[in-house]
C-alpha positions in Angstrom: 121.0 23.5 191.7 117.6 24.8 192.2 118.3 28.4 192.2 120.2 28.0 189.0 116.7 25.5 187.7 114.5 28.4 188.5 117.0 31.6 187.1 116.8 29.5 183.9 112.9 29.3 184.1 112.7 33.0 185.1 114.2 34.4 182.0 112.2 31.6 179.8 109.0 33.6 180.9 110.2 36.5 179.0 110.3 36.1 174.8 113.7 33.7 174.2 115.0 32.6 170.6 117.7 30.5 169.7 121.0 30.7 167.5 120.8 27.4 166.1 117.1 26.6 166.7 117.8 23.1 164.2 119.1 21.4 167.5 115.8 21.4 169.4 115.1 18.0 167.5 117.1 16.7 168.9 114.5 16.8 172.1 113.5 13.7 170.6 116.3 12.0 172.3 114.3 12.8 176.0 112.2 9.9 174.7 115.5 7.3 174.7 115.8 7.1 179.1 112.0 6.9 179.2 111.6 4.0 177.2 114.8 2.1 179.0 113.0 2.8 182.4 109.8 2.0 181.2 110.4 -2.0 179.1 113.4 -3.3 181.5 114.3 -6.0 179.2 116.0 -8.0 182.3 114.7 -11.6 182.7 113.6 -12.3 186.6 114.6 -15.4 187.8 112.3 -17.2 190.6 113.4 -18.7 193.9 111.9 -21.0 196.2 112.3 -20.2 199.8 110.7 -22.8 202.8 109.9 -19.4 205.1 108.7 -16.5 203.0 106.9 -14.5 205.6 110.6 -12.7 206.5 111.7 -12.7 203.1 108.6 -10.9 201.5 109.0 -8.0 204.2 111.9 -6.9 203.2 111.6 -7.7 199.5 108.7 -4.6 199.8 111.0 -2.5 201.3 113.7 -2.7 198.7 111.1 -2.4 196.0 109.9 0.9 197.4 113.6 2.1 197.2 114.6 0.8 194.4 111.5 2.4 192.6 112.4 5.5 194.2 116.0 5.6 193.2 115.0 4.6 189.5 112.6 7.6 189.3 115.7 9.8 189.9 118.3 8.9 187.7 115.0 8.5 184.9 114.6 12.5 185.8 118.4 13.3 185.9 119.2 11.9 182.7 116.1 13.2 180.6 117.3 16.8 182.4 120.8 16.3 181.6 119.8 15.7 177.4 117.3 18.6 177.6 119.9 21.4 178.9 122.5 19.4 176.7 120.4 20.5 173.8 119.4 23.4 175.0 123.2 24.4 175.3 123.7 23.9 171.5 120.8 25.3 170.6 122.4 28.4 172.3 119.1 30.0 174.0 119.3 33.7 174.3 116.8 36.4 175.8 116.7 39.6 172.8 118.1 42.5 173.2 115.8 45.4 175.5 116.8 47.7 172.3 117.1 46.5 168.8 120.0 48.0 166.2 118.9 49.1 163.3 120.9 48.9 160.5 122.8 52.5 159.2 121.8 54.0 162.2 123.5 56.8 163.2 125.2 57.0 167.0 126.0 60.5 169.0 128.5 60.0 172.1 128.2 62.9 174.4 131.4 62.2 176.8 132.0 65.0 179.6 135.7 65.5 180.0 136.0 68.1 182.3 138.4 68.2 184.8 135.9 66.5 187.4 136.0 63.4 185.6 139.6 63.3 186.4 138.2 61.7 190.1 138.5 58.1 190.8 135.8 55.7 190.4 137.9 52.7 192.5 141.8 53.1 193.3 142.8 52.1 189.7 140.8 54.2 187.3 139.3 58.1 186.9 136.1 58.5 185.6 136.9 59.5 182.1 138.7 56.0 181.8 135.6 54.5 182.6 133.0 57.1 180.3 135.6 55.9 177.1 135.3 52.3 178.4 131.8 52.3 177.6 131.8 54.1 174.5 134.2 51.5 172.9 132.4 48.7 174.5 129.1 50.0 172.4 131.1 51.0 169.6 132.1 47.5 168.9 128.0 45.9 169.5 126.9 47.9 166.5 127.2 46.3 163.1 130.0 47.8 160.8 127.8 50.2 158.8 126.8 52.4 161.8 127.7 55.6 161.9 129.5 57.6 165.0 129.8 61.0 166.4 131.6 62.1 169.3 130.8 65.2 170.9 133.0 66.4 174.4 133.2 69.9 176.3 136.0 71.1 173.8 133.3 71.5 171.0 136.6 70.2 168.6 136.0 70.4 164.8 135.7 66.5 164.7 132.5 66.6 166.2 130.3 68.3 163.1 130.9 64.8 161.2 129.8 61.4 161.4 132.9 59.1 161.0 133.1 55.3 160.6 133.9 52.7 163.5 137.7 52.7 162.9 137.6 56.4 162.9 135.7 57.1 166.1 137.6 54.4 168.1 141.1 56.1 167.1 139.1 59.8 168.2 138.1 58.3 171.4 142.0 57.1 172.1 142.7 61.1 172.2 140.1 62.5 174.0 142.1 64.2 177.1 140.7 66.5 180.3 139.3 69.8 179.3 139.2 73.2 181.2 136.0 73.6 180.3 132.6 72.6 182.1 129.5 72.5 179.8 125.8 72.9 180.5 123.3 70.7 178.9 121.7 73.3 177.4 125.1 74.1 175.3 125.4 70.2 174.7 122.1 69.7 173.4 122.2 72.5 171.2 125.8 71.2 169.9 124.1 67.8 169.2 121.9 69.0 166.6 120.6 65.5 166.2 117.5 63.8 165.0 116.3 59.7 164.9 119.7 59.6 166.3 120.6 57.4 169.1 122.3 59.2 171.7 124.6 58.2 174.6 124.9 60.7 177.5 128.3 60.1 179.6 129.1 62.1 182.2 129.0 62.4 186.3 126.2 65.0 186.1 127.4 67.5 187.9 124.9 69.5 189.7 126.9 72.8 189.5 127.2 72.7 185.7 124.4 70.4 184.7 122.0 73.5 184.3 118.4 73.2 183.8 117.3 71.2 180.7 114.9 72.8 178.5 112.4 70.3 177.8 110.7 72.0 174.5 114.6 71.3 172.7 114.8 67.5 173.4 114.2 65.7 170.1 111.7 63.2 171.3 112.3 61.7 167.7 116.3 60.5 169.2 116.8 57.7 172.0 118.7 58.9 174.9 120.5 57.1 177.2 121.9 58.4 180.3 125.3 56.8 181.9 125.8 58.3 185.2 129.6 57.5 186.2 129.3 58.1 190.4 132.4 59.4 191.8 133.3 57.4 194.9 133.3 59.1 198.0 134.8 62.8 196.6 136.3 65.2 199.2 137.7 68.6 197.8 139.3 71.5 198.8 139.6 74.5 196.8 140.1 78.4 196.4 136.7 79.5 196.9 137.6 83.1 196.6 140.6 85.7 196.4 140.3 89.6 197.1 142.5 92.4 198.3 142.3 94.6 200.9 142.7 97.3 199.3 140.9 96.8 195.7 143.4 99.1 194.3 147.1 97.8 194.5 149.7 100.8 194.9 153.4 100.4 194.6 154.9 100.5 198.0 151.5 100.6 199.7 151.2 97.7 202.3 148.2 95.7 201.1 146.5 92.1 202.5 145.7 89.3 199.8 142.5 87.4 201.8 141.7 84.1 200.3 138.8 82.3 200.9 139.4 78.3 201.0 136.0 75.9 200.7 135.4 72.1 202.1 132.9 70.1 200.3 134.0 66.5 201.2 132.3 64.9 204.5 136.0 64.9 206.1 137.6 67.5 208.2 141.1 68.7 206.9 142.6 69.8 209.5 146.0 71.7 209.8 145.8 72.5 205.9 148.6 74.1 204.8 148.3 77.2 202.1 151.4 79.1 200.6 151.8 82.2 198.8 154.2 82.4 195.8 155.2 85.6 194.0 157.0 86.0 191.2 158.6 82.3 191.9 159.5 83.5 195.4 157.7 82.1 199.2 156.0 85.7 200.0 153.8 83.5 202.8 152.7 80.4 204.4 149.3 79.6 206.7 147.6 76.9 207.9 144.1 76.4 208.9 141.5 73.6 209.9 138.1 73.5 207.7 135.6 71.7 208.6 133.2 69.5 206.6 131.1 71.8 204.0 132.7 75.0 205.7 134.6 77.9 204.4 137.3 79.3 206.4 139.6 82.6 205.2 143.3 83.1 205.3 145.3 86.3 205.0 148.5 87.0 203.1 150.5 90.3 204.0 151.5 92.0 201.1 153.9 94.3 203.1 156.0 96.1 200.5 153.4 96.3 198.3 154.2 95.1 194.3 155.5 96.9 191.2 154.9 96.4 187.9 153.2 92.8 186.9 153.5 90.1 189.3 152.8 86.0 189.4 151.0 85.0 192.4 150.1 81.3 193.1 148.2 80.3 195.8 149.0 76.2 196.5 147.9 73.6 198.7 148.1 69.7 199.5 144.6 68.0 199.1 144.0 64.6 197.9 142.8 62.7 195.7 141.1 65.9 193.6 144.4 67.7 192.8 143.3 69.8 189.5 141.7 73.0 191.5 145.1 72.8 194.1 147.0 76.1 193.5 144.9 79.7 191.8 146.9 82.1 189.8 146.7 85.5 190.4 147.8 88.5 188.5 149.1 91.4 191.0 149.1 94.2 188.4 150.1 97.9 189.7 147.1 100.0 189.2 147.0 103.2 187.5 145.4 106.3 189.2 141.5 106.0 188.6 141.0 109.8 187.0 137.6 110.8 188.5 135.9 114.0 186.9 133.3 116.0 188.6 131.0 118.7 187.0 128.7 120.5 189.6 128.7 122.6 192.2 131.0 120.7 194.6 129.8 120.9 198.0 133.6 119.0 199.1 132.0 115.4 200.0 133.0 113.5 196.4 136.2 115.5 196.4 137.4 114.8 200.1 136.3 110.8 199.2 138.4 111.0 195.8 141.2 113.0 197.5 144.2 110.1 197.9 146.4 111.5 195.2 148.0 107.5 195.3 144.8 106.4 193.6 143.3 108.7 191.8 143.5 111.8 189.9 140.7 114.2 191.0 139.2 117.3 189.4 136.5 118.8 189.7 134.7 121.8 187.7 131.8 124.2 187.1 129.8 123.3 184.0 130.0 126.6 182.6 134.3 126.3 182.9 134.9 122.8 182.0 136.9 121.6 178.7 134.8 118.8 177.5 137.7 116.9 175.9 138.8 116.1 179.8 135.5 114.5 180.2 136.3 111.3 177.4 139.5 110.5 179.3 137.7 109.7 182.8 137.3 106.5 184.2 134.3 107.9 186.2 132.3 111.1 185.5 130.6 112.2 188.8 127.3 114.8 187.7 126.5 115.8 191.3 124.4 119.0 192.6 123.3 120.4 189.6 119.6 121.9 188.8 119.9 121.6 185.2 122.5 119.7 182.7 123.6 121.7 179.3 123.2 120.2 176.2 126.7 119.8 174.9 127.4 118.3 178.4 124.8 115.9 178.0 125.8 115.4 174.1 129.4 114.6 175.4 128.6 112.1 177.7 126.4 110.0 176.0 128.9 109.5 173.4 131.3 108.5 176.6 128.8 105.8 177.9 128.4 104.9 174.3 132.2 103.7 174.7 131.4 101.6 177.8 132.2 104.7 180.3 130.4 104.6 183.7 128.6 107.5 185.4 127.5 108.7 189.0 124.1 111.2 189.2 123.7 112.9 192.2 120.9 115.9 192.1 120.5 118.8 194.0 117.7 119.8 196.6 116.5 122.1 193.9 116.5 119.3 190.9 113.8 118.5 188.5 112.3 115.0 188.0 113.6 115.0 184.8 117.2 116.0 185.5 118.8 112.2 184.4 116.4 111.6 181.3 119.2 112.1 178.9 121.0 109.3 180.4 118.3 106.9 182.0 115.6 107.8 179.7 112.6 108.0 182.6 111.1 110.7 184.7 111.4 110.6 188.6 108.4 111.0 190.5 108.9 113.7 193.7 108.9 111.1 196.8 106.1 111.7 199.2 107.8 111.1 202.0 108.9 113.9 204.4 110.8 112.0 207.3 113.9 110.5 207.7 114.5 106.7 206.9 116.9 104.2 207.8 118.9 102.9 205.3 118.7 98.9 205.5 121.7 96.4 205.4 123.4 95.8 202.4 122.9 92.7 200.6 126.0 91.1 200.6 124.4 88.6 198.3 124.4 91.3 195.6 127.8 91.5 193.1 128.4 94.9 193.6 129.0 94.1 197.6 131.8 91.2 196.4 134.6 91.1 198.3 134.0 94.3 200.2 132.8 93.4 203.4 134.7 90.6 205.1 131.5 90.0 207.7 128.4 92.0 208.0 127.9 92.6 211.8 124.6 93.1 213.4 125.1 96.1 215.5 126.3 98.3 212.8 124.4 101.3 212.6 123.4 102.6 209.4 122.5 105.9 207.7 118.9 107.6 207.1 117.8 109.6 204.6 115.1 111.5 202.8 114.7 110.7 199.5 113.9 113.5 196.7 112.9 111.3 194.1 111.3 107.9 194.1 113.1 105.9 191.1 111.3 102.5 192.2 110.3 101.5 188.5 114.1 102.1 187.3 115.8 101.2 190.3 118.5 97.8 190.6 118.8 98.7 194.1 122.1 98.6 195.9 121.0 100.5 199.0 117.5 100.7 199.8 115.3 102.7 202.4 113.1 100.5 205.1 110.5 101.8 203.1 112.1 99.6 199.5 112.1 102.8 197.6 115.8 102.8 196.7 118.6 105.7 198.1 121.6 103.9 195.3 121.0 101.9 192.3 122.3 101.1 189.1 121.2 101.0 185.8 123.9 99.8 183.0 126.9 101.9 183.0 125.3 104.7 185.6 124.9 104.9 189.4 122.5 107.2 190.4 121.9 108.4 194.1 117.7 109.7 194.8 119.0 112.3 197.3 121.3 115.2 197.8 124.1 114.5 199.6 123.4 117.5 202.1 122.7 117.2 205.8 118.9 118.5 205.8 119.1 115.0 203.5 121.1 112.1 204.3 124.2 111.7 206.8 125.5 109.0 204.3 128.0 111.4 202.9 129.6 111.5 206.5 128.8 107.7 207.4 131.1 104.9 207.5 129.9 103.1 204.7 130.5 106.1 202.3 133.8 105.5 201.2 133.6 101.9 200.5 130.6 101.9 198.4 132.5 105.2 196.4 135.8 103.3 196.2 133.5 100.5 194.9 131.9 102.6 192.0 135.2 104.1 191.4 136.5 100.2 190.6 133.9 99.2 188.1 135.1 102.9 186.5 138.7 102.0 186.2 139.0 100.8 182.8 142.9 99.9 182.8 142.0 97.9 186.1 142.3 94.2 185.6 140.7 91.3 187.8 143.1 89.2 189.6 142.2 86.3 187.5 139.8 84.8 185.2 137.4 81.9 184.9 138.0 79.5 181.7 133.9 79.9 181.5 133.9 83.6 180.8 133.6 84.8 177.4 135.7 88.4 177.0 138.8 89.8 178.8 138.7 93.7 178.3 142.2 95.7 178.1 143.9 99.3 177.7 146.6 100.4 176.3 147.4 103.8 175.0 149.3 101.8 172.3 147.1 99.6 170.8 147.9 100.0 167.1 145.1 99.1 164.6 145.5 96.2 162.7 148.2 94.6 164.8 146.6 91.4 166.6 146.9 91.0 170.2 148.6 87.5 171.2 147.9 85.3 174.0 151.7 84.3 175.3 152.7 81.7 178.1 153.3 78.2 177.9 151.5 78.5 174.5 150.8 81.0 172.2 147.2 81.7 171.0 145.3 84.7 168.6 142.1 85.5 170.3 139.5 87.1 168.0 139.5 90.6 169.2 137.7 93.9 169.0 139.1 97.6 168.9 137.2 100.0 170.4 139.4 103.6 170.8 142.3 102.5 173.4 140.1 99.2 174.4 140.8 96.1 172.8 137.9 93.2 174.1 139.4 89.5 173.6 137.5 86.6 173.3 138.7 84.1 175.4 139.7 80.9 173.3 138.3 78.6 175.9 138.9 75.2 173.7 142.2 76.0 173.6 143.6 78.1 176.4 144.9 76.1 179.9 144.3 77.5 183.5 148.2 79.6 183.9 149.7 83.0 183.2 149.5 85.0 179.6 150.9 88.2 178.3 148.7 90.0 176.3 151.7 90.9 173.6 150.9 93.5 170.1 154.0 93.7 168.2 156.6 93.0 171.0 154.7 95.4 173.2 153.4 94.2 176.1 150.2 95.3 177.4 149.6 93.1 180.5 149.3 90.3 182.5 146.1 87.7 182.6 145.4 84.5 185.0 143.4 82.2 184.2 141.6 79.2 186.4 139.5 76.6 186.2 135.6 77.4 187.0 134.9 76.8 190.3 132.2 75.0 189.7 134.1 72.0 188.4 134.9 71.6 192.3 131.5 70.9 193.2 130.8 67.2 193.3 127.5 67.3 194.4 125.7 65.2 191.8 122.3 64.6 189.9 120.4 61.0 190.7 119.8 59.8 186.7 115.7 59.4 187.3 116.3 63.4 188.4 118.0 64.0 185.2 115.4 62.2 183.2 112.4 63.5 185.0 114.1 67.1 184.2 114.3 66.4 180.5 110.2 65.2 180.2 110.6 61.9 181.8 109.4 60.2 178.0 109.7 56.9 176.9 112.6 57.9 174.5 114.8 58.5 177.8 116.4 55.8 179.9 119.5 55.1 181.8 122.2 52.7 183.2 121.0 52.3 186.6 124.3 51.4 187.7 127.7 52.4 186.4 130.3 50.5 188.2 133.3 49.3 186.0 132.4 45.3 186.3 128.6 45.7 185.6 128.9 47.8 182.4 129.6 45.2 180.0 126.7 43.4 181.4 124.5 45.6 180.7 125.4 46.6 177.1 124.9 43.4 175.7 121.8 43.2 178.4 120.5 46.5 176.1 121.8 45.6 172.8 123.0 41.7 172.5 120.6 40.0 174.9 121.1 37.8 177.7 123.2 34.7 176.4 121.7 31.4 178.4 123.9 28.6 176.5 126.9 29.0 179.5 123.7 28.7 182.6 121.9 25.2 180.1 125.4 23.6 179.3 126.2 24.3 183.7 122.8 22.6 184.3 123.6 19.4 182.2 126.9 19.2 183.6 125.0 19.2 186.9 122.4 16.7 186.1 125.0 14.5 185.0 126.9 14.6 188.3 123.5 14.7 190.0 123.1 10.9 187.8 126.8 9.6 188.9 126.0 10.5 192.7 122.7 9.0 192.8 123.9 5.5 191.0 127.1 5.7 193.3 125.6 6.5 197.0 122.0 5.7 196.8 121.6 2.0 197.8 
């Protein structure tokens, strides 16, 4: 009784107002008790006793008690008529944030595939995000204004619609592919004085880093963090090949990377291998909490043609990232195309006739037309560059071709200018150099070394030119100046590849940083899949007709928007549209290829954002608050807490129900 006395009085410090404030007259009525206890209209009646000594003893006593016992029933009644009055009065502390009338209301509602997790054993996180949004829908008054805005960027979220109208919009909303930053959100929103509710599970993987100069101070935000309970996931973390290049008939290895980000060993976990609908391999591993672990597939008569891979596992309760599809498309021969003086080292690297298709020729003999059909032109050991070979292969980079420079002892400083548009400077340094350790951190290393091991010994060098100023390194000297780097579409080596230069022509590492170079030439090479967050899948196809749109087929059909350029085609991914599975690029019956596409991986990472995190990211102003807690029972709670008030009629009509009692027990057992 008293904690529920002093909750009452807690909430009566803060400002409280009343539905039917008329009733409080009927205080008045406190006034009734008072004046029974105070004029007892009883008549005493006087009795003579012989011996009142005894009698006048305990006559003191009783009229302590009974004095006592009429101060509480006075206090319990005048109690029970002021919480009685109280209750119809219908007391209520306001709302923490007024409506406003014809105000307009923006629901940001994440519905990527993470929200698919559980929040408690009956409902997923997106059940919970739509929850709320109808629960708020329905506190506004009738006039207000919606708009719904989720990761699907759908046409229905450019207009403000009515409450019948959003309610029926929320009642579709279903899981999306697609993860969103807050910076593409924000931007989408486009919204000013507008009141806007954030749902989502903050992701720390695709969250992103709000920039604070585009929040509209001028809208109220408000933040609902849905916490995922206790998330444990599995997924592919990565899939390469062995051999980058895959060759009918060739034995190959498919390695595949699996990830553990839950706090829970999975031991014995099972991984299969499906091609083209039939078991090609099966392996189990154990991964330990946060840990990667790898598992190989033998590819051991190699693959033909255009071939469905799946890679599937059992992992619970996150099931959307369980299986990757992969696209095992036979490669063409790479055609590589030297002009120089060929001193044998690019040729003897180049020389598997079962990838590629080498030649090789002196500037003054070469037919120029060759050099616009080359997945990679090598310029290598030349002193000078004639113009109509540097007029030729400008228009190739202009048409997305890639380039290797490697000069000669006797080269200029200027030799690349046509094609990197600076100057070398002559390097001053006159020993050899180590080369250090590759970053495997850096893209162009991806997938090519399976470990890097400490005792490997790596090549030196003398460097002819220092290209520090133009240089994103891939191989550096201990010195930093840089012996490889890349710049756009061209690779470009800073010293001869002769002995009284480097040994790196004749070193281990050679081949697989060529063969690497060689991939990013290979136009008609595919990836083995693709993430639902890129933007453009590039294709080939001596066939390509103009005109003729290239269609997305598989379980669906879609028309990306699409650019020609020569045998090329670019697509633009329709990410809004497209689900994670297997599609045929198809122009007029003629198919070109075969696509995977998966989920970003990022959608796997449940690491999550703390809402005063968020807030401080995004200015940490007055305009920005949150729910502080998101469970399911509490969320009602708390929207009428921020937009009805806090209802006391229920806790005043429970006291005077209590006082009442507190009356009948008093009267009953207090002698």
């Amino acid at each position: 009784m008293l904690k529920a006395i002093v909750h009452f009085y807690l909430l009566t410090l803060h400002p409280m107002s009343f539905v039917f404030p008329q009733f409080l007259w009927a205080l008045c009525s406190l006034l009734i008790p008072i004046a029974v206890h105070l004029f007892n209209l009883k008549k005493t009646k006087r009795v003579f006793f012989s011996n009142t000594k005894l009698l006048h003893q305990i006559t003191q006593q009783t009229n302590s008690k009974r004095q006592l016992k009429k101060y509480l029933v006075l206090m319990t009644r005048i109690l029970f008529l002021f919480f009685l009055v109280m209750a119809f009065a219908q007391p209520f502390s306001p709302a923490q944030e007024q409506k406003v009338p014809n105000q307009k209301v923006v629901f940001y509602i994440d519905n990527s595939y993470s929200m698919m997790s559980l929040v408690d054993p009956s409902a997923r996180a997106l059940d919970v995000a739509i929850q709320f949004s109808e629960e708020v829908i329905k506190l506004f008054p009738i006039e207000t204004r919606y708009k719904i805005v989720t990761n699907d960027f759908s046409p229905f979220s450019n207009n403000y619609k009515n409450q019948t109208e959003i309610l029926d919009l929320l009642s579709q909303i279903k899981p999306s592919p697609i993860a969103r930053t807050f910076h593409e959100v924000s931007q989408r929103l486009n919204s000013s004085n507008d009141e806007i509710f954030w749902i989502s599970d903050f992701q720390k993987s695709t969250f992103g880093i709000p920039n604070v100069a585009q929040i509209d101070t001028l809208s109220l935000w408000h933040l609902v963090p849905i916490p995922l309970k206790n998330v444990s996931n599995v997924f592919v973390d990565s899939v390469y090949l062995e051999n980058p290049f895959v060759i009918q008939d060739q034995r190959n290895e498919l390695h595949v990377r699996l990830r553990n980000v839950g706090a829970v060993a999975k031991n014995n976990q099972i991984a299969k291998l499906v091609i083209n609908g039939i078991l090609a391999g099966t392996s189990s591993v154990n991964l330990e909490p946060n840990s990667t672990s790898i598992i190989n597939f033998e590819l051991l008569q190699g693959v033909e043609g255009r071939n469905k891979a799946v890679v599937s596992f059992e992992d619970y309760p996150v099931n959307f990232d369980n299986q990757l599809f992969i696209s095992l498309n036979s490669s063409e021969k790479i055609k590589i195309v030297e002009v120089g003086n060929n001193n044998g080292y690019v040729e003897k690297v180049f020389g598997n006739t079962s990838l590629f298709s080498f030649r090789s020729y002196k500037p003054e003999n070469i037919d120029l037309g060759i050099l616009s059909s080359a997945d990679l032109i090598v310029i290598n050991n030349l002193e000078s560059i004639d113009e109509s070979i540097v007029s030729t292969i400008k228009t190739y980079l202009s048409n997305y071709g890639k380039l290797l420079l490697i000069p000669s002892k006797n080269s200029k400083p200027d030799i690349f200018l046509p094609f990197i548009g600076s100057v070398f400077q002559k390097s001053i340094e006159k020993d050899f150099l180590d080369i250090s350790r590759p970053d495997l951190g850096n893209p162009f290393f991806e997938n090519v070394f399976e470990e890097q091991s400490e005792s490997l010994s790596m090549p030196h060098a003398k460097p002819l030119f220092d290209a520090t100023e133009d240089s994103q390194a891939i191989l550096k000297l201990k010195n930093g100046l840089p012996f490889l780097f890349q710049k756009g579409n061209i690779f470009v080596v800073t010293t001869p590849l002769e002995e009284e230069f480097t040994d790196f022509q004749t070193h281990a590492l050679f081949v697989p940083v060529m063969y690497r170079i060689a991939s990013f030439g290979h136009k008609a090479d595919q990836k083995l899949y693709y993430s639902l967050s890129e933007n453009l899948v590039v294709l080939k196809s001596d066939s390509l007709q103009d005109d003729r749109p290239i269609k997305l087929v598989g379980e669906e059909e879609y028309v990306a928007t699409q650019q020609k350029i020569e045998d090329r085609v670019m697509l633009e991914i329709p990410k809004s549209m497209i689900n994670p599975g297997f599609y045929y690029p198809v122009q007029n019956q003629d198919t070109i290829g075969l696509i995977a596409f998966n989920f970003d991986k990022s959608e796997s990472l449940f690491a999550q954002y703390d809402p005063q995190e968020v807030k401080a990211m995004m200015g940490g102003g007055g305009n920005i608050s949150f729910f502080s807690d998101s469970a399911i029972n509490s969320l009602d709670n708390q929207i009428r807490e921020k937009y009805l008030g806090t209802e006391l009629w229920k806790l005043a009509l429970f006291l005077a129900l209590l006082f009442l009692l507190a009356e009948v027990l008093i009267i009953r057992f207090v002698k």
